[in-house]
MITOR-586832 format. One record per residue (C-alpha): x, y, z; residue in one letter. Coordinates in steps of 0.05 Angstrom, whole numbers, plus 5000, padded with zeros to 4 digits. Example, Ala and Ser with C-alpha at 12.3 -4.5 7.8 and 13.67 -1.06 7.14 Angstrom:
REM MITOR-586832
524649105156a527349795143s
***
This chain:
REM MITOR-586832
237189377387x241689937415x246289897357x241689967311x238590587344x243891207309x240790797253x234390977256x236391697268x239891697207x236691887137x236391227100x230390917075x222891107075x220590687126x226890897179x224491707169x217191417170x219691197243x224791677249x219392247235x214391917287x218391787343x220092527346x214692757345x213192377400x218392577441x216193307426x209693197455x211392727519x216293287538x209393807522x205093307564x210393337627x211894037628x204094247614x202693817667x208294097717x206294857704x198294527701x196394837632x192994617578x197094127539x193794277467x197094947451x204194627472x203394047429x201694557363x207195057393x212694507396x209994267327x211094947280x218494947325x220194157314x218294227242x222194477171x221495187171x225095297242x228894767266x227894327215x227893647254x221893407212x222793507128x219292987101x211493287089x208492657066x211092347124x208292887172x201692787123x201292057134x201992087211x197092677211x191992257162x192591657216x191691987278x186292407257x181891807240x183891397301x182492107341x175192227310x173691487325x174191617400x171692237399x164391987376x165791367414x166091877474x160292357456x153992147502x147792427482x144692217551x148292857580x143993347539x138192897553x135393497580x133794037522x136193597467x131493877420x133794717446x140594487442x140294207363x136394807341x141595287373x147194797354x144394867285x142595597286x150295857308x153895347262x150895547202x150696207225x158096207240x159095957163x154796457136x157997077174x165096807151x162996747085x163197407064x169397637112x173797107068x171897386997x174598027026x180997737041x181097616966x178196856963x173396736910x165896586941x166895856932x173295826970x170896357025x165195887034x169195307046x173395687087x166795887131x164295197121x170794937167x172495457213x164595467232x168294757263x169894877342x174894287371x171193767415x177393557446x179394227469x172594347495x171793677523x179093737556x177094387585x170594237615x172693607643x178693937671x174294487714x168793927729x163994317685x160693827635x154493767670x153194547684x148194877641x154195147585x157594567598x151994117573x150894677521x157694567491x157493827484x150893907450x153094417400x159894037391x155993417375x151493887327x157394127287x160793447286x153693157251x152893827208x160493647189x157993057142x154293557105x159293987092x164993517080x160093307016x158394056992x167094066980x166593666920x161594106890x165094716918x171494466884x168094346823x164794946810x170895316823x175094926779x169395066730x169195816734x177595866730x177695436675x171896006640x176096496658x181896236626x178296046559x179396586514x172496446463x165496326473x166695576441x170795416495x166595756552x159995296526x164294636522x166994706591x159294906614x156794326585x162293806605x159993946680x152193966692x148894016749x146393216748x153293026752x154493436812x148093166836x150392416821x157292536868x153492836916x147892286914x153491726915x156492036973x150592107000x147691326987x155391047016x154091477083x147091237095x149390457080x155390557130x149390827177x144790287176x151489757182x153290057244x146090157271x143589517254x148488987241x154889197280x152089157354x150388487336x157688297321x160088637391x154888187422x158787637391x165487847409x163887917474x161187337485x165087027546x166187687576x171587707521x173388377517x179688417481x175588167414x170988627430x175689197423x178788807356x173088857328x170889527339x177589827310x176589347256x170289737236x172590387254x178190267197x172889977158x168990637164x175291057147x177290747073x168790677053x168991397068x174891557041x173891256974x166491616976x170792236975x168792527041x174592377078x177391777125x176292207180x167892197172x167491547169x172191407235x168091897267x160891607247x164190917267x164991247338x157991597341x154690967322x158590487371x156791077431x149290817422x150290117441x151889787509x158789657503x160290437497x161890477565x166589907564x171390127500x171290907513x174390657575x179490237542x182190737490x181591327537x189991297539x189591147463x185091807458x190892227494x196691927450x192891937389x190892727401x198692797418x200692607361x194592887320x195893667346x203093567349x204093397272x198293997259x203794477286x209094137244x204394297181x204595077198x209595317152x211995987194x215496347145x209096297103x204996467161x209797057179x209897297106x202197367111x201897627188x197598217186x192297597151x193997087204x192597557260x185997897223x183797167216x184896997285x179897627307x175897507255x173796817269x173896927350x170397617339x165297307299x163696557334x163096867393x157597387373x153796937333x153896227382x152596747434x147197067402x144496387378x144796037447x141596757482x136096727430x134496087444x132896097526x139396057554x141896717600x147597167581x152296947624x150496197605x150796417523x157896817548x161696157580x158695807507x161096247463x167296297486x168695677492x166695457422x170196047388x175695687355x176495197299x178494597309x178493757284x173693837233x176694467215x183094157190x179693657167x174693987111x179794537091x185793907078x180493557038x179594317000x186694376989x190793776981x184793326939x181593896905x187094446901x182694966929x187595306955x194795506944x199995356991x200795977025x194096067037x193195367065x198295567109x195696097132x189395827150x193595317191x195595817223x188896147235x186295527264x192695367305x192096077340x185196037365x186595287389x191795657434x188296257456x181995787469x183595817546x184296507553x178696687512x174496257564x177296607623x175097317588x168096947589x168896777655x170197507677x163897807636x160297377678x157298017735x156898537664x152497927623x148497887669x145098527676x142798247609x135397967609x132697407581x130597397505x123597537516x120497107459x121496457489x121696047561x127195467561x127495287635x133094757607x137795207581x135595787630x137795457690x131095607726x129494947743x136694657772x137494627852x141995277869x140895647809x134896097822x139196667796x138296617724x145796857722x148596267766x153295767719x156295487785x150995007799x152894367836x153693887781x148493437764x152792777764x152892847841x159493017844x160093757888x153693557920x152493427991x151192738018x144192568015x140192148065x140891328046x137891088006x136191637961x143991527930x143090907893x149090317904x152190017853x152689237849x158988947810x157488377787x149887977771x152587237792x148686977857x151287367897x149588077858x141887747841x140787627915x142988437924x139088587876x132488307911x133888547970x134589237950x128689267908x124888947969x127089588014x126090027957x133490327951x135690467883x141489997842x145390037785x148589407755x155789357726x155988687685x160088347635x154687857598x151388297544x145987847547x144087937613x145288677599x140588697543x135588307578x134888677640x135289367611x129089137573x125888977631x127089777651x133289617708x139089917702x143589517674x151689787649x155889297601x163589347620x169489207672x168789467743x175889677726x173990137681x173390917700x169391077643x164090417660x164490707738x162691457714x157491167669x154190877731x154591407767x160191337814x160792037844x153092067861x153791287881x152091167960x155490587959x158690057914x158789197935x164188787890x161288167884x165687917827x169687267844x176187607821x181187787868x185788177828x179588627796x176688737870x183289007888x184689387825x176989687827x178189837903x183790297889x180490627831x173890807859x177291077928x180891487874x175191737835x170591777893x173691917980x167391918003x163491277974x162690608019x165690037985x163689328006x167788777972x168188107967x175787687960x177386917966x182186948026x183987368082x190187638059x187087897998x182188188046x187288578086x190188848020x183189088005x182589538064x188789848048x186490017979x180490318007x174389758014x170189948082x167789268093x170588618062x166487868065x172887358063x169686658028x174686218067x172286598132x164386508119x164785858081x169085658145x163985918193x157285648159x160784988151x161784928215x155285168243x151584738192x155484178215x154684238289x146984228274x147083588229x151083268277x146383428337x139683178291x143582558283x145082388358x138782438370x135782088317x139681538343x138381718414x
***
């Protein structure tokens, strides 16, 4: 394999720089993800930085652009897919209706107020609106990354930012179908231009009428709801199937399989592969098994947005970008200067305090996925846009994904100045205000404990509920024992019929592995009292005993393992207490024994 490695390297056919192409741009990002991680920054803005170096217009390690296209195209619909596999509506439970209205509000907003600001960089209105249409975009994954990084999803503009993100990513459908007609029109009104006599101006009116805009649209529209009620109605049904057996590698087959699926129905609807990867996600994030595969492509989500951002960077052309700088930097204030003012003003208006709307803001001022996603579609299916000035708007988008952090930390700063700032006076939202959460009784306090538990103090057992692994007789006869004493339970099982059973009988039931971080946050780990392994699987015990000592110091872990050796190895993974089967089974035996034995002698006696 070695000696065919220089090979590779070389330039030979189109599958070797297909490879060739891939691998470094993989190479670019693990050295990103290693140093990022050394100097603990963000690892986004290195993997677009290292991109526009790595690719043809600097040191030109990367010169095939349908390769870097055909990478981009692929990662970007496996990156959407766990995206809205990952989004959780549960964690805007609270305010979900506040949130969509302001999620609404400063997304169109945002569109509207670029709008006009890209006509006056010279666009005509139907490319400044598409141009507003995706930069009104933030990036989930940057915000996501962020939050999760400071241990701020569950704060007040933590949840805000999830729910607005999940707005935009929804409101994204809709836009991604108004390109067409975007496109159309102004192919339409060049094409008038050009003709020279009012013969030709009529015929090119009449070849495009407004019921065969309305008949792409409605196709478009027809082929999204279908996917909908697929993956609503019919696909849980096949991941009940596949899992049958706690089989869990066919569960994630399948699931790709219809994330793919998703991808080329939406793609041939002319909205993009990336919608339907995305919908594939949102849909699957509804159903019990969410838990279970967000925790199994978690490291696919990291490589896949490696790869995604890094080949995003290799797409900024930087002479073209350099050519146009005075645009490129305008841009970049333009679209932080105005996202910020209107999601701030939006999120204010509706309930939330100024230092709450601040953090928001300016966290959700840049572009981002769906941003590269609806202005590609513009210009490379519709010609929309010329090369430079797809280039540029690269650029634009690139620019605020790296200054995302700092604009955050300026938030962060305003924080004393905001809030001298009173509350909008037409409307009450304790949810968004922060009135109602414990330590928050300034309305200017973002630093709330978190609700998940996790920068709380102990509480008094039992009001910290335990968490049973397992629902085999051992976990049932937990199970009624704790609901005798009253203490609170959650359930992690692997049979999604049990699961579906018990959650209709209102317990709280979680489908997925015990080894599975995402399946332990989902059930609450860090707010967990304690946690009793009752699977009979020695290798899982000790793999979950490590894990949840990791995620959580402070929980009590109870296990159970086949022998004592296994047992010993528990404890040093963490496990407080471990019940060794050989030892009890040894133990009952023999006291059941000893008592048989004595009713005999004296039966005989």
């Amino acid at each position: 394999m070695l000696d065919h490695f220089p090979i590779l390297l070389a330039v030979g056919s189109e599958t070797e720089d297909y490879v060739r192409d891939l691998l470094v741009i993989l190479l670019a990002a693990a050295a990103v993800s290693i140093f990022t991680r050394r100097i603990r920054l963000p690892s986004i803005p290195g993997y677009l930085i290292v991109g526009a170096l790595f690719g043809g217009s600097v040191f030109g390690f990367i010169k095939s652009d349908e390769n870097v296209r055909q990478i981009t195209d692929l990662a970007i619909v496996l990156l959407m897919f766990t995206i809205g596999l990952h989004l959780d509506t549960d964690s805007i439970r609270s305010g979900m209706v506040s949130i969509l209205i302001v999620g609404v509000a400063s997304t169109v907003g945002s569109a509207l107020a670029l709008w006009p600001l890209g006509m006056a960089f010279g666009l005509g209105w139907e490319q400044a609106l598409a141009v507003g249409l995706g930069l009104s975009m933030s990036s989930t994954a940057v915000v996501l990354g962020i939050l999760q990084q400071r241990r701020e999803v569950h704060r007040i503009h933590g949840r805000l930012c999830v729910g607005i993100a999940l707005t935009q990513d929804l409101l994204a459908i809709a836009f991604l179908l108004l390109i067409p007609v975007l496109a159309h029109s102004h192919r339409n009104g060049a094409n008038i231009e050009a003709a020279s006599d009012a013969a030709a101006i009529a015929h090119r009116i009449a070849d495009t009428t407004v019921l065969q805009k309305l008949a792409t649209v409605g196709k478009a529209l027809l082929g999204v709801g279908a996917l909908i009620g697929f993956g609503r109605w019919v696909m849980p049904r096949l991941l009940r199937e596949a899992s049958r057996d706690s089989n869990t590698e066919a569960l994630l087959v399948v699931s790709a399989a219809g994330a793919l699926a998703a991808a080329v129905i939406t793609s041939v609807l002319g909205v993009g592969a990336a919608l339907g990867a995305f919908l594939a996600g949102f849909l699957l994030s509804a159903t019990p098994f969410r838990h279970q595969l967000a925790g199994q492509l978690s490291p696919m989500r990291d490589l896949f947005m490696a790869v995604f951002f890094t080949a995003v960077g290799i797409k900024v052309n930087i002479a073209e970008a350099l050519d146009a700088w005075w645009v490129v930097g305008l841009g970049v204030i333009a679209l932080l200067a105005v996202k910020t003012a209107v999601i701030g003003f939006a999120t204010w208006a509706g309930g939330a305090t100024a230092p709450i709307s601040g953090l928001t803001a300016t966290l959700l001022s840049q572009g981002g996925e769906f941003s590269l996603v609806i202005l590609g579609i513009a210009a490379n299916e519709y010609g929309m846009f010329e090369d430079q000035a797809t280039s540029v708007l690269i650029a634009v988008v690139v620019l605020s994904l790296i200054l995302t952090t700092p604009v955050y930390m300026l938030g962060i700063r305003a924080q004393e100045t905001l809030a001298r700032v009173p509350l909008a006076r037409w409307i009450t939202n304790p949810a968004l205000s922060g009135h109602h959460t414990r330590a928050s009784h300034d309305p200017s306090n973002t630093h709330a404990p978190s609700e998940s538990g996790a920068d709380d103090p102990p509480l008094p057992y039992p009001h910290r509920p335990v968490i049973i692994a397992g629902f085999g007789v051992v976990g049932r006869n937990l199970v009624e024992h704790f609901a005798a004493a009253g203490i609170p339970y959650v359930v992690i099982e692997l049979n999604p019929a049990t699961v579906v059973k018990q959650q209709k009988l209102g317990r709280r039931f979680v489908f997925g592995d015990i080894t599975n971080g995402d399946v332990l946050e989902s059930a609450g780990i860090h707010a967990a009292e304690a946690i009793v392994l009752t699977i009979p699987d020695d290798e899982a015990v000790l793999r979950a005993c490590r894990l949840i000592r990791q995620m959580n110091p402070r929980i009590f872990i109870a296990a159970r393992t086949s022998y004592l050796s296994r047992a010993i190895a528990a404890t040093e993974l963490g496990a407080d207490y471990v019940t060794v089967e050989e030892v009890v089974t040894a133990q009952d035996m023999a006291k059941q024994v000893m008592e048989r034995l004595a009713k005999r002698l004296v039966g005989e006696a």
